[in-house]
Every structure is written in C-alpha cells, then in structure tokens.
N, C-alpha and C positions, 0 to 999 in steps of 0.2 A: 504494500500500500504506500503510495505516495504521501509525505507531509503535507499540510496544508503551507506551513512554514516554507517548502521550497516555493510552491504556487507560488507565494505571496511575494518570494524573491521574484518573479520571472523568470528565474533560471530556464532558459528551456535548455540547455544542454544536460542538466541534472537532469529533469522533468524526462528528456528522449531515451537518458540514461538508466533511468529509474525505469520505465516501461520497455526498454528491448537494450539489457545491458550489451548481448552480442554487436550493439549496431551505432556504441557508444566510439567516437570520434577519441574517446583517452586509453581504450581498451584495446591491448596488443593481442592478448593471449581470450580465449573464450573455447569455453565447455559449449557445444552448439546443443550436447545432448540436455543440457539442464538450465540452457541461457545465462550461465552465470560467467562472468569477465577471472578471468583466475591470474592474467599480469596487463599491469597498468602500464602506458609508455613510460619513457624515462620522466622523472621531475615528479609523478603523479603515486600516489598509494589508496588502496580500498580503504572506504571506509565501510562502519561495520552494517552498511546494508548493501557493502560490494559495488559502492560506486567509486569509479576514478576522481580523483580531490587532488589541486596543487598540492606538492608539498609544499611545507613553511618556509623553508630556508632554499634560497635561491641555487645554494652549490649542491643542493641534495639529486642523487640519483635514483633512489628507492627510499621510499617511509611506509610505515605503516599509517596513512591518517588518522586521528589528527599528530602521532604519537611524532616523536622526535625521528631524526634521518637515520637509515639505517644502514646506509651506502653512500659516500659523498662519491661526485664525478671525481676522474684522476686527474683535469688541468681547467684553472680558468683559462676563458681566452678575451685574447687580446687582438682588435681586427679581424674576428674570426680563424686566429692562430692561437697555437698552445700557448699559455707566458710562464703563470705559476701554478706549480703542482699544489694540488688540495689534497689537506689531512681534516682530521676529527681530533678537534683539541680537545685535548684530556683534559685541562681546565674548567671549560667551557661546556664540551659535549657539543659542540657546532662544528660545524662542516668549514672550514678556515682557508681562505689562501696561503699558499708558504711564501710571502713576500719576500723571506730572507734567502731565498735560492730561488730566481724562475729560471721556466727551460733553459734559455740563452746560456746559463751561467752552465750550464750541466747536471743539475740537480732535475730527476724524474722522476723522485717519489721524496716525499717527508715524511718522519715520522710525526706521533703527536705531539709534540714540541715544538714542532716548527723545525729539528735539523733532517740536515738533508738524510736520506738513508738509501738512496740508490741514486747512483752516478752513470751517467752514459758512457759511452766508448768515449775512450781519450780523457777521461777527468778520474780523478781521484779522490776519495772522500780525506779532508782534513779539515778539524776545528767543524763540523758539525756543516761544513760546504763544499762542492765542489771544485779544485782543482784541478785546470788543465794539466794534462801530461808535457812534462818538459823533453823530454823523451823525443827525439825525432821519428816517425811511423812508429808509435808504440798506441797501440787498440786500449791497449786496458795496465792501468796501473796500478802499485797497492798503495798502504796507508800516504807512501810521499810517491808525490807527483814525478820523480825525477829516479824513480826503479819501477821499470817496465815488467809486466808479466807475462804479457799477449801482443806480438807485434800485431799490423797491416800483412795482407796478404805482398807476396815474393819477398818477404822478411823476415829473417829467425831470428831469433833470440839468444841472445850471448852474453851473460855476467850481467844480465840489467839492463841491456842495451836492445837496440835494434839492428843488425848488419843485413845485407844485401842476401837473399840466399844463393848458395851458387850451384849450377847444373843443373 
C-alpha cells in the first residue's frame, strides 16, 4: 500500500516505484518473479518497503536507506576524472575524500585516516604518501622511493636498480 505521505509529496517517481518496483528508473537488479527490486543503482539503497532512496552522503556507493553508507565510491572526480581517492573515516563514519594524496600524487586507495595505503606503479609508500620512484624504469618500489623491486618491461633488476636486459 502506498503512503498517503508520498501522494502528498508528489513524488511520482516513489509513487511508479511503489506500484511496479521492476519498472523503477533506481532499480538495477529485480526478482520479475515476485516484482520486488533486490539492487538499487549506484548512490541509491532500499528502503524498508524496497524502494530505491538517494543515499545521504554524496561519496556513498551502496546504503542501506535511510541507514549510514555502506560502501563509499573508490575516487572523487574532478572534470569528470579521478582526483582523490575516498575512504570511510573512522572518526567520523563518512564516506571522506583523501585530500592529502589525490591520484596525480600516486596514492589509489587511503586508509581511514586519510594515509595513503596503496600506491601505483612507480610510487612508493613513505610518511603515510606516495613517493615517486627515483629509480630510472623501476614499476614498483619499496618503503624508499630510491630501491626498486619491479623494473618496466626489457629491464631487470640488479642490487636495486634497473639495467637494460640483455639477449
């Protein structure tokens, strides 16, 4: 049964939603055998009479409505590019930008604290951010930026280094 409460909103996207969840505009996933919506697109969670509802928090990718985020997306974007990687602050329980490492820097995931916890090819994690590899064609390096672990392809690895490989 529909609220009177929605009516009174106008909602008619609840209202179409409420009456043929299958044919709801927020509904990804649907049971056709029992009409009920079972995953909402991204940004959106059931609520508890199975209808798709923004979530609250703008960097959320899955909530349960109206409950807190239960999945934050992996990057804001910036011009419709990745910038800064999103965590779930432990503080907070919000879905957060990692302002102190965006992509650019090489930081592709933070923990919830805000420091970086997964670095790209060519950076290295130190002091809680990515640093580039000092390293000439070195892919991946460890805690210092300047001992290679993993060259670039046609390069081997020699005492930390990169050299040419040969044959």
């Amino acid at each position: 049964m529909i609220s009177p409460l929605v009516h009174a909103q106008g909602n008619d996207e609840v209202v179409a939603a409420a009456v043929n969840p299958c044919g709801a505009l927020r509904c990804a996933k649907c049971d056709t055998a029992t009409n009920t919506c079972t995953t909402c697109v991204p940004s959106f969670g059931k609520d508890g009479a199975g209808i798709c509802r923004k979530c609250a928090e703008n960097l959320c990718l899955e909530c349960a409505w109206p409950s807190p985020c239960t999945k934050c997306y992996s990057y804001g974007l910036l011009l419709g590019k990745p910038f800064y990687p999103v965590y779930k602050s432990k503080a907070t329980g919000l879905c957060t930008l990692c302002t102190s490492n965006p992509v650019h820097s090489g930081c592709l995931a933070c923990r919830n604290n805000g420091a970086c916890k997964t670095c790209a090819d060519g950076y290295a994690p130190v002091d809680k951010r990515c640093r580039k590899c000092t390293v000439k064609n070195c892919l991946k390096c460890a805690a210092s930026p300047g001992v290679c672990t993993a060259c670039v392809a046609r390069y081997r690895l020699v005492k930390g280094l990169c050299q040419p490989a040969t044959g």
